[in-house]
C-alpha positions as CSV (number, residue, x, y, z in Angstrom):
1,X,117.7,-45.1,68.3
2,X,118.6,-41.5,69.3
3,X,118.2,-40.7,72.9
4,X,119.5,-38.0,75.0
5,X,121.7,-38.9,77.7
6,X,118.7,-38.3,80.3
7,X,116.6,-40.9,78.5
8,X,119.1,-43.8,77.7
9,X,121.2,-43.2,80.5
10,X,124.0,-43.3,78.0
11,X,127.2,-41.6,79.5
12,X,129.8,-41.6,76.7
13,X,133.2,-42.1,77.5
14,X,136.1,-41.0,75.4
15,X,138.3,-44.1,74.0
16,X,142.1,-44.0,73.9
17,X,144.0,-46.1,70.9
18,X,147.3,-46.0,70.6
19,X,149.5,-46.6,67.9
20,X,149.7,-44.8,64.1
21,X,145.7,-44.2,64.1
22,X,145.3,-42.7,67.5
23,X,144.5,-39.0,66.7
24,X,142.4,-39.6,63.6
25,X,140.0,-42.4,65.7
26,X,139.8,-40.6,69.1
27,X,138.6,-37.2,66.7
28,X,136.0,-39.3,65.6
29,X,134.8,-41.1,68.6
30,X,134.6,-37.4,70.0
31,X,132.6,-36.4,67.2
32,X,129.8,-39.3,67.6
33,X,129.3,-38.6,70.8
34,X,128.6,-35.2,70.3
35,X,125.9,-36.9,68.2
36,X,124.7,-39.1,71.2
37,X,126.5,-42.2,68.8
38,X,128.4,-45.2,71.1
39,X,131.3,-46.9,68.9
40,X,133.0,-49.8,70.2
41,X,136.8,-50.0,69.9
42,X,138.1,-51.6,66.8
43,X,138.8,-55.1,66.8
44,X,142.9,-55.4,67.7
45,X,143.0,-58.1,64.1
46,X,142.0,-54.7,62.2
47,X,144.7,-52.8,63.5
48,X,147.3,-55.4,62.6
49,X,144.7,-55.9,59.4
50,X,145.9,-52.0,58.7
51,X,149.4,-52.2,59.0
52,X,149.9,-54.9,56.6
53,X,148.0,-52.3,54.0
54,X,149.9,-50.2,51.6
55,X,150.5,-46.7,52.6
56,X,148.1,-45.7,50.1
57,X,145.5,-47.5,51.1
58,X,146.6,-46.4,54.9
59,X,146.2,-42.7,53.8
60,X,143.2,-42.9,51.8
61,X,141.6,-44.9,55.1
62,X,143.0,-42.0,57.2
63,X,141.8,-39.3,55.3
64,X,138.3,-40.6,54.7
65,X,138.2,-41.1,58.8
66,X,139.4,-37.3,59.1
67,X,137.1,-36.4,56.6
68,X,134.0,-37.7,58.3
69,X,134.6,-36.1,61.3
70,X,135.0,-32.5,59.9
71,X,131.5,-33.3,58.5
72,X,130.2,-34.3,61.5
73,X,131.8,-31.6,63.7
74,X,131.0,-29.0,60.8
75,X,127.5,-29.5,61.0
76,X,127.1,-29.5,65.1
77,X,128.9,-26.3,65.6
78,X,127.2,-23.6,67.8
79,X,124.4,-21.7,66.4
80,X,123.7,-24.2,63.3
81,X,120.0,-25.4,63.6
82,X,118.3,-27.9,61.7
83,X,114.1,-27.8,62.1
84,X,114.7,-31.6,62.1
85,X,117.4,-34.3,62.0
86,X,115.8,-35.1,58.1
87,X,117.5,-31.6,57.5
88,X,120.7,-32.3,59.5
89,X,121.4,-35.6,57.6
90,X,120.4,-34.5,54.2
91,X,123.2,-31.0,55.3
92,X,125.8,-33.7,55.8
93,X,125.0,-35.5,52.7
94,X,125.5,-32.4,50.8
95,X,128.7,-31.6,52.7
96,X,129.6,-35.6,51.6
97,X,129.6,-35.0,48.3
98,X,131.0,-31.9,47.9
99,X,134.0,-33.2,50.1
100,X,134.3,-35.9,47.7
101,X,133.5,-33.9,44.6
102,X,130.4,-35.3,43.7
103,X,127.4,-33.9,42.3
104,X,123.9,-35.8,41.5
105,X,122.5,-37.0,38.4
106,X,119.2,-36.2,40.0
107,X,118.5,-32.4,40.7
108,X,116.1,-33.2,43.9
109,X,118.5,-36.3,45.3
110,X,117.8,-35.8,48.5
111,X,114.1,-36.0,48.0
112,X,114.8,-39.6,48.4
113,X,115.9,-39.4,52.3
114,X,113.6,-40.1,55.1
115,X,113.6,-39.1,59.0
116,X,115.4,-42.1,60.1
117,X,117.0,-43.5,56.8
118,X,120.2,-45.3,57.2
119,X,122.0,-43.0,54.6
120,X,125.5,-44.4,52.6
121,X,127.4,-42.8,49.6
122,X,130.1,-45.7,48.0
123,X,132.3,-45.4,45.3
124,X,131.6,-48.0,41.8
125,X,134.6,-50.2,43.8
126,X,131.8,-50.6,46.3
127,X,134.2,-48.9,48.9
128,X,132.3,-47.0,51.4
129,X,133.1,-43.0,51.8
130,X,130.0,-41.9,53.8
131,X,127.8,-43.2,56.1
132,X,125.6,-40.8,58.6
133,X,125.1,-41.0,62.0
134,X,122.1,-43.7,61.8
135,X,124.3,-46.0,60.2
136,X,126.7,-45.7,63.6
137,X,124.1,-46.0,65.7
138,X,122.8,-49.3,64.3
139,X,126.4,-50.7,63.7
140,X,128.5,-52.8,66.4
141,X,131.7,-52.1,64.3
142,X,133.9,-49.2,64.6
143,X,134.8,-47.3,61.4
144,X,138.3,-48.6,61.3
145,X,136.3,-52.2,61.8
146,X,134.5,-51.6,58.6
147,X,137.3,-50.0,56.6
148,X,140.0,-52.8,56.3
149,X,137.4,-55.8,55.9
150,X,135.4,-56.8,53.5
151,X,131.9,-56.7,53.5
152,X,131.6,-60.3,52.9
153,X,133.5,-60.6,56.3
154,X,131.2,-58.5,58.5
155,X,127.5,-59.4,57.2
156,X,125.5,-61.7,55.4
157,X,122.3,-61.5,54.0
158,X,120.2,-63.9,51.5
159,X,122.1,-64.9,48.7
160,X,119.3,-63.5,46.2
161,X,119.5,-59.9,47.8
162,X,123.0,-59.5,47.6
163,X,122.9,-60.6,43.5
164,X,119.9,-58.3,43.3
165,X,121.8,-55.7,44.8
166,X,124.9,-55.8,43.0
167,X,123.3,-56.3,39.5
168,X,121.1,-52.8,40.5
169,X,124.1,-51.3,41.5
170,X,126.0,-51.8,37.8
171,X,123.1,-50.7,35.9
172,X,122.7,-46.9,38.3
173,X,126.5,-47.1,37.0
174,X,126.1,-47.4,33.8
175,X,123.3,-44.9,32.6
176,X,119.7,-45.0,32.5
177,X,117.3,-43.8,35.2
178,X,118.6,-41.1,37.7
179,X,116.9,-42.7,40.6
180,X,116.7,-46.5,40.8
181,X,114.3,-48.5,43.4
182,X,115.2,-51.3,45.4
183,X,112.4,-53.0,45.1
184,X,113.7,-56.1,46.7
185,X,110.9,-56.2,49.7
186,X,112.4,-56.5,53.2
187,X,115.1,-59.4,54.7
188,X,117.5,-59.9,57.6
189,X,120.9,-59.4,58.0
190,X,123.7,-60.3,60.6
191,X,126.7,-58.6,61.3
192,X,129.4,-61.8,61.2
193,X,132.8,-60.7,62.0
194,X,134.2,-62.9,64.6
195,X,135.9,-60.5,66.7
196,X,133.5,-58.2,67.3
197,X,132.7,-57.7,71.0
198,X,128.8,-58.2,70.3
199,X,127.2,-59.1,67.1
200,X,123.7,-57.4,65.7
201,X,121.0,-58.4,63.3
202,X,118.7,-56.4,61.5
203,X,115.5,-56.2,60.2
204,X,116.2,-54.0,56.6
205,X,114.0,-52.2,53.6
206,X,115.9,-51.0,51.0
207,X,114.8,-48.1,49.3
208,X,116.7,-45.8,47.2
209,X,119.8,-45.9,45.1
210,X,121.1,-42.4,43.1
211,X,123.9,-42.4,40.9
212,X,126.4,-39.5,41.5
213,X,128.8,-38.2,39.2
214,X,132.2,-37.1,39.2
215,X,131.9,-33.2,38.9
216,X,134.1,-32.5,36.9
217,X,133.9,-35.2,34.3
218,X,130.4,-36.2,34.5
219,X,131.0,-39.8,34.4
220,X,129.1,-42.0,37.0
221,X,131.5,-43.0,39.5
222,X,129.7,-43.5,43.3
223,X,126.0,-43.7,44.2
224,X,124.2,-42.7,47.3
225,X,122.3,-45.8,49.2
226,X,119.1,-45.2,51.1
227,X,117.5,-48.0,53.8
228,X,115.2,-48.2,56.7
229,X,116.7,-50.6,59.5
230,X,115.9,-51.4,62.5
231,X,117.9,-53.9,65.7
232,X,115.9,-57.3,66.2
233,X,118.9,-59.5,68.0
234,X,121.9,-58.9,69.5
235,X,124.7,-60.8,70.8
236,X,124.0,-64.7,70.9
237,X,120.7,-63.9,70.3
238,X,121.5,-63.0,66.9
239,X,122.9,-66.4,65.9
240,X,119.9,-68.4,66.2
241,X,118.1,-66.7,63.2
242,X,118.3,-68.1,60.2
243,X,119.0,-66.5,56.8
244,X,118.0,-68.0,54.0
């Protein structure tokens, strides 16, 4: 998925919102493509989805946005070199949960991330803090997209993986192993919100989950998501596959 500009032909241009979120979502745009990441414009039903939102939840949406793009920008400042982009995402990880104040049950947790991993860190609400730059470039939505909807509005996948999921997800939560397996084989899933501009599906393998702790208490509260994924449709091409 990544390609220089030379290759792709991909000439980034900056996007201008207006309105309460303007300088926090422009940052970031500028920040992806630095990383050679396209981001469509939010959906205009998640900016009037935002401003019916508490100003808590506003802020905490704002800050996480401002957030990622310090972690993003941090890590593609002059003279920092990574010998390969495994190293650059497993840096920003790091960055991740130290931003967050995080720390690892597992003393090697990044032994668990691959070249091209998609690589996510949630909270136990199952609310998303960290994605890396894979995740963007596989994604239709914009950030802003995937913050004020649910996850049951944006994709679907078999009924039986998401169960699986969710039930794996409670027990890294609760104790036990510090590294938990997927082991769910591989399945589709289709991005469904319906106003996106263009709609993708996706060929996924789920592979790791790691609990992470609060640092300062100990107690499990997030847990860092590992998946190889890869585009098979997109736009109305996605709709005539099937999920079971």
């Amino acid at each position: 998925m990544r390609h220089s500009q030379a290759q792709s032909g991909f000439e980034p241009r900056p996007l201008v919102y207006s309105g309460w979120l303007s300088e926090s979502l422009n940052e970031l745009n500028e920040a992806l493509i630095k990383n050679q990441v396209h981001t469509n414009a939010p959906a205009g039903i998640s900016f009037e989805r935002f401003s019916l939102l508490d100003a808590s939840k506003q802020d905490f949406i704002v800050e996480n946005i401002r957030k990622y793009t310090r972690i993003l920008n941090e890590e593609a400042e002059p003279g920092v070199h990574f010998k390969s982009r495994r190293d650059l995402e497993i840096a920003r990880a790091e960055k991740s949960m130290r931003t967050f104040g995080l720390r690892a049950c597992k003393a090697d947790v990044f032994s668990v991330i691959a070249e091209d991993d998609v690589v996510e860190i949630y909270t136990g609400a199952g609310v998303q803090i960290y994605r890396n730059a894979r995740f963007c470039q596989l994604s239709s939505y914009n950030l802003l997209d995937l913050s004020v909807h649910s996850w049951e509005e944006l994709y679907v996948k078999p009924q039986n993986i998401g169960a699986a999921i969710l039930a794996l997800i409670q027990q890294a939560l609760t104790g036990g192993d510090e590294t938990f397996a997927y082991n769910l084989g591989e399945f589709v899933q289709r991005e469904t919100f319906a106003f996106a501009k263009s709609r993708r599906m996706f060929h996924v393998r789920p592979k790791f989950i790691v609990p992470l702790m609060d640092e300062t208490s100990g107690e499990r509260i997030a847990f860092l998501s590992t998946y190889a994924a890869n585009i098979i449709a997109e736009g109305s091409e996605s709709s005539r596959i099937d999920i079971l």
